[in-house]
PDB file of N, CA, C and O in Angstrom:
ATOM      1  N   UNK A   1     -93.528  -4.268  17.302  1.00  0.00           N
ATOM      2  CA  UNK A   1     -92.770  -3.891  16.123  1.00  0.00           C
ATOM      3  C   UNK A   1     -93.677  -3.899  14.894  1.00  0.00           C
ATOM      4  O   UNK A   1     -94.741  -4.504  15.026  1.00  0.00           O
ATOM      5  N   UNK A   2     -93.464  -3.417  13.915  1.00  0.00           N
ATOM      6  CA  UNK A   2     -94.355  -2.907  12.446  1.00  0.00           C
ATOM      7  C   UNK A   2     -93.589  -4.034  11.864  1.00  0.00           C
ATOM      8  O   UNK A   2     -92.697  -4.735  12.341  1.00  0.00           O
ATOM      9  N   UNK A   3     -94.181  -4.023  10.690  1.00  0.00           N
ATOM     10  CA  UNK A   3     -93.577  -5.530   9.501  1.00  0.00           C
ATOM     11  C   UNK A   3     -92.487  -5.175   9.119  1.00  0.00           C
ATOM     12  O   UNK A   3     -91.563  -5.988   9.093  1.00  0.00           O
ATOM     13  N   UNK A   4     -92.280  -3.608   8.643  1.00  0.00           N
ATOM     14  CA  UNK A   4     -91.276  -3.139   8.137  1.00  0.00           C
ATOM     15  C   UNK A   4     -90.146  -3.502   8.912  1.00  0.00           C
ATOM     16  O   UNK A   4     -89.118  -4.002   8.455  1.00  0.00           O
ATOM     17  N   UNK A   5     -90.452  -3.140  10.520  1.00  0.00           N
ATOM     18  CA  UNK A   5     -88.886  -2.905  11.329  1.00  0.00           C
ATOM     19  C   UNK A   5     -88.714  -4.609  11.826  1.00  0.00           C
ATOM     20  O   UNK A   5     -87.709  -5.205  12.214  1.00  0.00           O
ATOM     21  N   UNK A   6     -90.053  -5.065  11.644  1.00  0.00           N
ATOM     22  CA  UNK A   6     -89.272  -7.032  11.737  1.00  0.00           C
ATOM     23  C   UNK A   6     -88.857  -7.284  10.121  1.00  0.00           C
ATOM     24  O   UNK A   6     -88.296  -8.380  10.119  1.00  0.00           O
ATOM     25  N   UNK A   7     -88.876  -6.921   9.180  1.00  0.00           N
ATOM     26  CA  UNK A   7     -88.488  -7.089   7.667  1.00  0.00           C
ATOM     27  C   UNK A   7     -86.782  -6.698   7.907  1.00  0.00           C
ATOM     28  O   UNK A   7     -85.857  -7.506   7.981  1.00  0.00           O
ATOM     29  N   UNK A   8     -86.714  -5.264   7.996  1.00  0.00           N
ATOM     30  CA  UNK A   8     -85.716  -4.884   8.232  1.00  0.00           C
ATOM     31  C   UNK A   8     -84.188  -5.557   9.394  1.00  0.00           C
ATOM     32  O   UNK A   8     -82.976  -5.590   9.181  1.00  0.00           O
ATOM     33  N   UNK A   9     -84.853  -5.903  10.336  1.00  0.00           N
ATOM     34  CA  UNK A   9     -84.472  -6.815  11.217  1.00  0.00           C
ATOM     35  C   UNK A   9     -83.860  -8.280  10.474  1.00  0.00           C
ATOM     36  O   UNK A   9     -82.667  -8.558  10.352  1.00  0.00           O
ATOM     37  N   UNK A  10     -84.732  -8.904  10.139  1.00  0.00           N
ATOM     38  CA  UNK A  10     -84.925 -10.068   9.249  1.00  0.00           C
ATOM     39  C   UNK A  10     -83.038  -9.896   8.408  1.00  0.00           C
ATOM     40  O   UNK A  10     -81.998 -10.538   8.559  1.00  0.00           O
ATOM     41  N   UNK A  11     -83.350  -8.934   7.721  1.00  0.00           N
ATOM     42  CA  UNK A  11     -82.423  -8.492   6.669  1.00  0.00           C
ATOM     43  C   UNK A  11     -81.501  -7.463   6.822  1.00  0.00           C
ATOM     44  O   UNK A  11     -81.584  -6.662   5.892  1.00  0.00           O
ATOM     45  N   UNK A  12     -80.803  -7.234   7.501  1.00  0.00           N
ATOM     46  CA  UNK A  12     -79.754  -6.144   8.089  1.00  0.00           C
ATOM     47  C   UNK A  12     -79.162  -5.634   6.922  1.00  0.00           C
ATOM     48  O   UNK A  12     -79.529  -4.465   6.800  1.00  0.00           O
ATOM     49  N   UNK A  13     -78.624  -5.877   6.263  1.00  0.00           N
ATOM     50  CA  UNK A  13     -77.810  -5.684   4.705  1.00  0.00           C
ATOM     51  C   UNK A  13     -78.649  -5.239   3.593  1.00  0.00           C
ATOM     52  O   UNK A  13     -78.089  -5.096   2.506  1.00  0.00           O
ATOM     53  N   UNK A  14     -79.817  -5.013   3.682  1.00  0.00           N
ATOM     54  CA  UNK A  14     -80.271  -4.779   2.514  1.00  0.00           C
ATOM     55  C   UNK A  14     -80.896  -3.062   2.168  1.00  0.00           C
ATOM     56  O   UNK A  14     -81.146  -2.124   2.924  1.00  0.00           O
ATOM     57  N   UNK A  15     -80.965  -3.186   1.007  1.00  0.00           N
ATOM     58  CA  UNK A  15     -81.833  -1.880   0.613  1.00  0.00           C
ATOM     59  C   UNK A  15     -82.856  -2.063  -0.037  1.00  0.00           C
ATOM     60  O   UNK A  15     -82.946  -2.913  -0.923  1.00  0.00           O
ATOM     61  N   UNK A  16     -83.857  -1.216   0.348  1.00  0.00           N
ATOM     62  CA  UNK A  16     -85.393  -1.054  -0.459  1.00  0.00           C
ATOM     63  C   UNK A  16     -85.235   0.425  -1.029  1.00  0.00           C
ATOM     64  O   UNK A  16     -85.198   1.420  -0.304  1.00  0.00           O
ATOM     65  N   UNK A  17     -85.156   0.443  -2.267  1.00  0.00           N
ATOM     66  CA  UNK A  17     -85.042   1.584  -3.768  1.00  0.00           C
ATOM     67  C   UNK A  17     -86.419   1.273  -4.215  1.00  0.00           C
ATOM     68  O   UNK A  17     -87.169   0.304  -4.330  1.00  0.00           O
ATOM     69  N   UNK A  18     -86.397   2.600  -4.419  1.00  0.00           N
ATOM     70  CA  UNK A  18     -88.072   2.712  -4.809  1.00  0.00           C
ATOM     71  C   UNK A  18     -87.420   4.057  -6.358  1.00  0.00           C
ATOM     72  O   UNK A  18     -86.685   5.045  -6.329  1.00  0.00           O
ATOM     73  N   UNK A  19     -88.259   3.286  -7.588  1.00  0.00           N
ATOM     74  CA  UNK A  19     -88.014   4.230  -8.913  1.00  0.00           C
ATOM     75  C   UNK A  19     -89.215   5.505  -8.289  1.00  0.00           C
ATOM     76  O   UNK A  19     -90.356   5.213  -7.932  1.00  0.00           O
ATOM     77  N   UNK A  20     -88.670   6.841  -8.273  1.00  0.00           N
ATOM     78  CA  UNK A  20     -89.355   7.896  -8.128  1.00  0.00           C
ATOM     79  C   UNK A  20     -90.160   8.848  -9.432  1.00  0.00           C
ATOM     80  O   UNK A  20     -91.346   9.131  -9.607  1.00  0.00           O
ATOM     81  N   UNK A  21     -88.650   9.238 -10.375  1.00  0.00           N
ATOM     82  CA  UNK A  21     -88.815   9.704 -11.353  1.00  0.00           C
ATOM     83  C   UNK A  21     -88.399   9.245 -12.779  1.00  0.00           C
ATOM     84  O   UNK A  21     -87.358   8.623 -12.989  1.00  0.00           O
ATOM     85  N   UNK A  22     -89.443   9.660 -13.910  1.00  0.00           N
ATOM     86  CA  UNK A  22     -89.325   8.760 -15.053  1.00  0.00           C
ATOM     87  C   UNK A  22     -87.573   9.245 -15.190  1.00  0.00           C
ATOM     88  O   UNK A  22     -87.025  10.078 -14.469  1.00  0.00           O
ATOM     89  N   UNK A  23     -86.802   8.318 -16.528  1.00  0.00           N
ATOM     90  CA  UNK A  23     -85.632   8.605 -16.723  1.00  0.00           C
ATOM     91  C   UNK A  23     -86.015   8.935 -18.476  1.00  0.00           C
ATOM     92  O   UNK A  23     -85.329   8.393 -19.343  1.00  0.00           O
ATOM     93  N   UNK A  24     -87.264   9.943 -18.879  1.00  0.00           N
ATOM     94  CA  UNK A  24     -87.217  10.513 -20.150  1.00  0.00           C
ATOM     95  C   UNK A  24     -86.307  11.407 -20.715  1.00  0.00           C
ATOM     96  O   UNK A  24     -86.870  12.448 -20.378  1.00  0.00           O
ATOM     97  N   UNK A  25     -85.228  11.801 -21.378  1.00  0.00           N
ATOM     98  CA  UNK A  25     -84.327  13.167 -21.419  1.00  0.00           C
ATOM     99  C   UNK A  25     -82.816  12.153 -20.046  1.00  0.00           C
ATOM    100  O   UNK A  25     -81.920  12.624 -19.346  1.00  0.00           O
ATOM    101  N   UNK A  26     -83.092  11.321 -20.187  1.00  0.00           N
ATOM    102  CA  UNK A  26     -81.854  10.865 -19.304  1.00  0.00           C
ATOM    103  C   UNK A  26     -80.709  10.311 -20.529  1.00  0.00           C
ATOM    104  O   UNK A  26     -80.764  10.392 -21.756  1.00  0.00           O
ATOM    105  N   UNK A  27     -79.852   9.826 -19.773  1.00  0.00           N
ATOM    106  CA  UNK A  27     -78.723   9.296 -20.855  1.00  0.00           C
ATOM    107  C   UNK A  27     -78.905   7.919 -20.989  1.00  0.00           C
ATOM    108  O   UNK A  27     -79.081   7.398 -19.888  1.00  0.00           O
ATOM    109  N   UNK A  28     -78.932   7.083 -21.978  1.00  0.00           N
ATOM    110  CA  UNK A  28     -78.315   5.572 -22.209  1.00  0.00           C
ATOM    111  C   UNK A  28     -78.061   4.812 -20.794  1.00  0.00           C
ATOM    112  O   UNK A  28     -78.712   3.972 -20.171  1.00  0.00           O
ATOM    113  N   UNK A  29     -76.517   5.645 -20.505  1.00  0.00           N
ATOM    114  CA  UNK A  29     -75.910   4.850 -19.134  1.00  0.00           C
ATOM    115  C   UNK A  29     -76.934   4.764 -17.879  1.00  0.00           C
ATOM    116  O   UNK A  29     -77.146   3.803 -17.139  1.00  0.00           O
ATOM    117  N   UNK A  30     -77.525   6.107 -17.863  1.00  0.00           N
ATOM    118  CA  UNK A  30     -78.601   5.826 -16.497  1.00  0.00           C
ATOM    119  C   UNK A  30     -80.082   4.897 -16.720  1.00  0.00           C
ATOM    120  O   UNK A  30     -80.659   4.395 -15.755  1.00  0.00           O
ATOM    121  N   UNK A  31     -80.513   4.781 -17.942  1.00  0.00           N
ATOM    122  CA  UNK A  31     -81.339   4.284 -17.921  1.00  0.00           C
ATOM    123  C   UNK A  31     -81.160   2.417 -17.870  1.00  0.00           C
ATOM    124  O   UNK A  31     -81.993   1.570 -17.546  1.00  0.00           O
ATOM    125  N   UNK A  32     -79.648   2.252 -18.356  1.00  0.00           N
ATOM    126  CA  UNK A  32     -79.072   0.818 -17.845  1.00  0.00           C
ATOM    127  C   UNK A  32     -78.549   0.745 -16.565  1.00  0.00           C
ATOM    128  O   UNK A  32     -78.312  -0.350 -16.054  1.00  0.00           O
ATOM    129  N   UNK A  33     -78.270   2.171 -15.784  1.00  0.00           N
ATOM    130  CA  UNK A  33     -78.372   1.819 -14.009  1.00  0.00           C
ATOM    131  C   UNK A  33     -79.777   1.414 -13.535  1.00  0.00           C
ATOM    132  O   UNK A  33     -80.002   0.576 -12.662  1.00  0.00           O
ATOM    133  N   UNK A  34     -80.632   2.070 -14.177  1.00  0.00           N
ATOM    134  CA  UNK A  34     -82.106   2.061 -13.851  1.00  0.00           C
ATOM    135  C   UNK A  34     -82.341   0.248 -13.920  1.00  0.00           C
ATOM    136  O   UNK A  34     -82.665  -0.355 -12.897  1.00  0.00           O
ATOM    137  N   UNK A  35     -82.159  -0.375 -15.058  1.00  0.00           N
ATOM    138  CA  UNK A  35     -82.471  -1.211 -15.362  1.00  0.00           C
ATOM    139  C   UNK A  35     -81.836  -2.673 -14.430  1.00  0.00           C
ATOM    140  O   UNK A  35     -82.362  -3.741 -14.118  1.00  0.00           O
ATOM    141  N   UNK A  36     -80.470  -2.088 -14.200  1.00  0.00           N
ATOM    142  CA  UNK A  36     -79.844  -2.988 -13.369  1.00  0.00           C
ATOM    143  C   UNK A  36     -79.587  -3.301 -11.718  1.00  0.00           C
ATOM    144  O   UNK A  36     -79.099  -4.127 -10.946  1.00  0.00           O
ATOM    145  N   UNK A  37     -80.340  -1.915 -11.782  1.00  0.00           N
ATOM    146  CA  UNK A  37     -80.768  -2.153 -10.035  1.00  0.00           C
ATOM    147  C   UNK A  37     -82.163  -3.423  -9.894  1.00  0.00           C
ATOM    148  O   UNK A  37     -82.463  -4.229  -9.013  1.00  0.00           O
ATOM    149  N   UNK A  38     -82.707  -3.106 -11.136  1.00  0.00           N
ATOM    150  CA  UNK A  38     -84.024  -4.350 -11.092  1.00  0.00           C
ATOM    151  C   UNK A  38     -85.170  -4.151 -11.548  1.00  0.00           C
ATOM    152  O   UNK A  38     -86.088  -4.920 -11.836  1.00  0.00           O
ATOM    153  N   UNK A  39     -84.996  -2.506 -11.617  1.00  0.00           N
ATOM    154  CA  UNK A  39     -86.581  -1.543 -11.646  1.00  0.00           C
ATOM    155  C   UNK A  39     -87.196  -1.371 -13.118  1.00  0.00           C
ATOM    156  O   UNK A  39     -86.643  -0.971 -14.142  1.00  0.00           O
ATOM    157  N   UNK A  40     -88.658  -1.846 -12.878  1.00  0.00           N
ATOM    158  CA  UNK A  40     -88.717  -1.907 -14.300  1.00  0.00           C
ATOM    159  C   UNK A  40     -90.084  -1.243 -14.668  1.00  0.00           C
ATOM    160  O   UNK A  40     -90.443  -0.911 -15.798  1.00  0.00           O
ATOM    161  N   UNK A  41     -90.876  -1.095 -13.329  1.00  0.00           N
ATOM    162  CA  UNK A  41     -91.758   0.343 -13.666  1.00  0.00           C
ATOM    163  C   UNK A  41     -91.747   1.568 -12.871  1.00  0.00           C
ATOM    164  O   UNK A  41     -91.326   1.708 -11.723  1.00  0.00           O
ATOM    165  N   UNK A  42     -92.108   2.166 -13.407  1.00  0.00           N
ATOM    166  CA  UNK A  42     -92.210   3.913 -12.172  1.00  0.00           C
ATOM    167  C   UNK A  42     -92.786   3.362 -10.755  1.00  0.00           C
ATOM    168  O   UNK A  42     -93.484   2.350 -10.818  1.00  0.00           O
ATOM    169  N   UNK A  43     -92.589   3.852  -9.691  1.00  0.00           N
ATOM    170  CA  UNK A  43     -93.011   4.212  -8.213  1.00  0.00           C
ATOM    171  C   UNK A  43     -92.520   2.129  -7.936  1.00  0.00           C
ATOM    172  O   UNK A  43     -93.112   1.676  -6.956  1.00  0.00           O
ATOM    173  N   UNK A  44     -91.841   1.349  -8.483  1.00  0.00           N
ATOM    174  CA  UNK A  44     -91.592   0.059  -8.277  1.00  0.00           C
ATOM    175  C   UNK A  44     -90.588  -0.277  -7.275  1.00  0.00           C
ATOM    176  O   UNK A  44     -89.408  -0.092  -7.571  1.00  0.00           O
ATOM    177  N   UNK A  45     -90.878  -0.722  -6.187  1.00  0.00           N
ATOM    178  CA  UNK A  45     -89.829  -0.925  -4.610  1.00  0.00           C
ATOM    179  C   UNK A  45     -89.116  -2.160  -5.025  1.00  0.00           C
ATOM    180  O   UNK A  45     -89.928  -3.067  -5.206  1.00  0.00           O
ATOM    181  N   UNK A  46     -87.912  -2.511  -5.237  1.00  0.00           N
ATOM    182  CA  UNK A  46     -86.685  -3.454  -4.929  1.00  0.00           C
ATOM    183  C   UNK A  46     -86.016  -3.328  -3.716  1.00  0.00           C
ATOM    184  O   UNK A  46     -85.799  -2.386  -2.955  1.00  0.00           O
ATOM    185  N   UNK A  47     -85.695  -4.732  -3.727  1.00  0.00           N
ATOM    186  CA  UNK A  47     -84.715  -4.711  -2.478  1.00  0.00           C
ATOM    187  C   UNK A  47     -83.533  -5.354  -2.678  1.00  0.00           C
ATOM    188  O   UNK A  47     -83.437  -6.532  -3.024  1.00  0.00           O
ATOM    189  N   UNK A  48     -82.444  -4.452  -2.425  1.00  0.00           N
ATOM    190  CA  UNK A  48     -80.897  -5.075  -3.152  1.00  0.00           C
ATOM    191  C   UNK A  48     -80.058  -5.464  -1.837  1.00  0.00           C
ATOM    192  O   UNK A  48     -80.203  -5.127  -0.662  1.00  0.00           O
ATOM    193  N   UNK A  49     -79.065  -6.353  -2.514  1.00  0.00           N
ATOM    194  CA  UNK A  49     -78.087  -6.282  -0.824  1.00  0.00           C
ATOM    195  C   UNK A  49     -77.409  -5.383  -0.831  1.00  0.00           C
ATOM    196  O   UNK A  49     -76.930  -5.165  -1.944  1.00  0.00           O
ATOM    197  N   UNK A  50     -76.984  -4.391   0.296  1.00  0.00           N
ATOM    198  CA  UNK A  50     -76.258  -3.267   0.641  1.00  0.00           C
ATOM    199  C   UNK A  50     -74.643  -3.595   0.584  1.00  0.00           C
ATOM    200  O   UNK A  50     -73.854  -3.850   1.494  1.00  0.00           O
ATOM    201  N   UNK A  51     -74.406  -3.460  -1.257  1.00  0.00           N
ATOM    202  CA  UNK A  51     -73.251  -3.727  -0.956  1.00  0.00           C
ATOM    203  C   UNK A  51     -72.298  -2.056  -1.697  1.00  0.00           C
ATOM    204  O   UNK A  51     -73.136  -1.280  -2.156  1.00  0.00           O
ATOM    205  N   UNK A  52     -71.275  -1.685  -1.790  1.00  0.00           N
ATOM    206  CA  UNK A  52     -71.019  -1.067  -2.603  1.00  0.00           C
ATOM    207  C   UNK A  52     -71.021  -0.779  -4.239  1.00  0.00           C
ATOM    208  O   UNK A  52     -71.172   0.316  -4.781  1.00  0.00           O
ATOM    209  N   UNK A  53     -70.886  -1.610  -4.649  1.00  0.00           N
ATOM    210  CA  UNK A  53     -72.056  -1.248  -6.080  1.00  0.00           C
ATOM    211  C   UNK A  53     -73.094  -0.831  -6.361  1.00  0.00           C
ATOM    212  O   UNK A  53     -73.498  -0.143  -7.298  1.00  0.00           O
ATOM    213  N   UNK A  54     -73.921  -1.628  -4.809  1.00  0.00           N
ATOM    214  CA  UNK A  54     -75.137  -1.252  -5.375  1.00  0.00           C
ATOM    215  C   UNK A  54     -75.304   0.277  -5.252  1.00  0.00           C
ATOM    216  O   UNK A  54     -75.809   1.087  -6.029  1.00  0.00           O
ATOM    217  N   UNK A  55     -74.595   0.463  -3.764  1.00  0.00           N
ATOM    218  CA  UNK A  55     -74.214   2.080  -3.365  1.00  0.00           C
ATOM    219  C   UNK A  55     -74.128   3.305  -4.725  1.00  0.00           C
ATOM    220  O   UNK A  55     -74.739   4.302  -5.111  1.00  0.00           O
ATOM    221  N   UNK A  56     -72.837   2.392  -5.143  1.00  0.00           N
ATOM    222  CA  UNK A  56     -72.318   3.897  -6.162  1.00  0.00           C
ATOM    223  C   UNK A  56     -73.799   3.746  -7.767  1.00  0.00           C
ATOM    224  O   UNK A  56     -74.000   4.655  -8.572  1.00  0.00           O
ATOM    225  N   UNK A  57     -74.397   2.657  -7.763  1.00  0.00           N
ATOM    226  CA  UNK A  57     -75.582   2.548  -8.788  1.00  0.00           C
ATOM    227  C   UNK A  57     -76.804   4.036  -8.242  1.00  0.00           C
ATOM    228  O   UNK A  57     -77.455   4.948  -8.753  1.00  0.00           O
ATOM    229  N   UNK A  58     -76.578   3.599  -7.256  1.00  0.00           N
ATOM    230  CA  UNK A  58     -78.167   4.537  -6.596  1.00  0.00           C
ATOM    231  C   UNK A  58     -77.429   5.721  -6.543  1.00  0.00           C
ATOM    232  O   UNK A  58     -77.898   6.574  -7.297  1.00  0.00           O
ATOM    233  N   UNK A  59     -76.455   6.075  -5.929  1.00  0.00           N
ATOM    234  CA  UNK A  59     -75.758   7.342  -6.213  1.00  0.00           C
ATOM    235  C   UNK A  59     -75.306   7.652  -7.732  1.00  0.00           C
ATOM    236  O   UNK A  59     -74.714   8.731  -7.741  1.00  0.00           O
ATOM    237  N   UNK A  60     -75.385   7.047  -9.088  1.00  0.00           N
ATOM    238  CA  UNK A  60     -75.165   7.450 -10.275  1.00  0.00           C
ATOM    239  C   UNK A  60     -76.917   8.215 -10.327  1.00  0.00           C
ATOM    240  O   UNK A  60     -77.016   9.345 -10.803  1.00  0.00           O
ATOM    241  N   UNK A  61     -78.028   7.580  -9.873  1.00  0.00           N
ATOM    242  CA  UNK A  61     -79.333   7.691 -10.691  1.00  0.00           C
ATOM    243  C   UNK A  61     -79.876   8.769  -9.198  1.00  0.00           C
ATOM    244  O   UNK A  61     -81.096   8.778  -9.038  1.00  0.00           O
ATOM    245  N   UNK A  62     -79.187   9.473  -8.349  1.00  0.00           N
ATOM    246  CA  UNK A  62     -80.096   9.884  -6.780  1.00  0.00           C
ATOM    247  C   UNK A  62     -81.296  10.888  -7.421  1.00  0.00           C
ATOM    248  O   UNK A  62     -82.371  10.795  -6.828  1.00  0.00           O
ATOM    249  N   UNK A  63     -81.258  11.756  -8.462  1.00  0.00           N
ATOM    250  CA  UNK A  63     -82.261  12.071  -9.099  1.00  0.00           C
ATOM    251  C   UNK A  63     -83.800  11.149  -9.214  1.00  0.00           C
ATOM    252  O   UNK A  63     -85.004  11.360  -9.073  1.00  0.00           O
ATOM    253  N   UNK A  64     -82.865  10.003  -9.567  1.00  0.00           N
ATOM    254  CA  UNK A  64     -84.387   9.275 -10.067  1.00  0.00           C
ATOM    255  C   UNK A  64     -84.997   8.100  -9.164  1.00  0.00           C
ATOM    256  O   UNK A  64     -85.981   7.466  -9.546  1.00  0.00           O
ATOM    257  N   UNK A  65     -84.269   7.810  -7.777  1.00  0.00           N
ATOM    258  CA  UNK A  65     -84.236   7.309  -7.168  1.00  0.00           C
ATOM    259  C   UNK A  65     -84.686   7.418  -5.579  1.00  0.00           C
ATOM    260  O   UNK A  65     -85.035   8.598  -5.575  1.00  0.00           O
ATOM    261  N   UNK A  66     -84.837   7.097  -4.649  1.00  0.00           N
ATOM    262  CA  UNK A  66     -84.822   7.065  -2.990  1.00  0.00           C
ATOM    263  C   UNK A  66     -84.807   5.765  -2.863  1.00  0.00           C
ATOM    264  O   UNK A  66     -85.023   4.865  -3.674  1.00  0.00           O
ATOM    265  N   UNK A  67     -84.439   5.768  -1.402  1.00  0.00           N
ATOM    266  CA  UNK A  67     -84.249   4.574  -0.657  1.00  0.00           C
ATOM    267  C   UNK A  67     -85.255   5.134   0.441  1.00  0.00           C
ATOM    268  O   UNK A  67     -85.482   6.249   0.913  1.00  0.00           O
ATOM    269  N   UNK A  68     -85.673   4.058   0.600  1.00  0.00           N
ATOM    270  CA  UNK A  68     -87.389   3.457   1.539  1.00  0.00           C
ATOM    271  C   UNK A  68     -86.647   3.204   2.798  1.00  0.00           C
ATOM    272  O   UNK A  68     -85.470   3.070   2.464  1.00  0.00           O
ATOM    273  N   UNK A  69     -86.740   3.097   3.846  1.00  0.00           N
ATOM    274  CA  UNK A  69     -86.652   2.835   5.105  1.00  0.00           C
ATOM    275  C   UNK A  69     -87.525   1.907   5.896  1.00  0.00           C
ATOM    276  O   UNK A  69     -87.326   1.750   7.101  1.00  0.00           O
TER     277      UNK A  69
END
């Protein structure tokens, strides 16, 4: 197994969000989704628990956002 898929293992519930694109020309509200997922520089990987908030957060910002695998 790779680190990732024993990491992943490890942690069943979670998500790794990675900031993709700057949020320059964005609104107020997204740049405080930005902020409250955790992310606080460009290309920066977090890992949140997979809950529904965090869901509909990453789906407000999917522009500026991916999820890592």
């Amino acid at each position: 197994m790779t680190a990732q898929k024993k990491a992943a293992a490890k942690n069943p519930g979670t998500l790794k969000i990675k900031w993709m694109v700057s949020f320059i020309a964005c609104t107020d509200d997204m740049r405080q989704t930005i902020r409250g997922l955790g992310l606080r520089r460009l290309h920066q990987v977090v890992e949140r628990q997979d809950t529904p908030a965090v869901r509909g957060m990453i789906h407000k910002v999917r522009h500026l956002v991916e999820v890592v695998e």
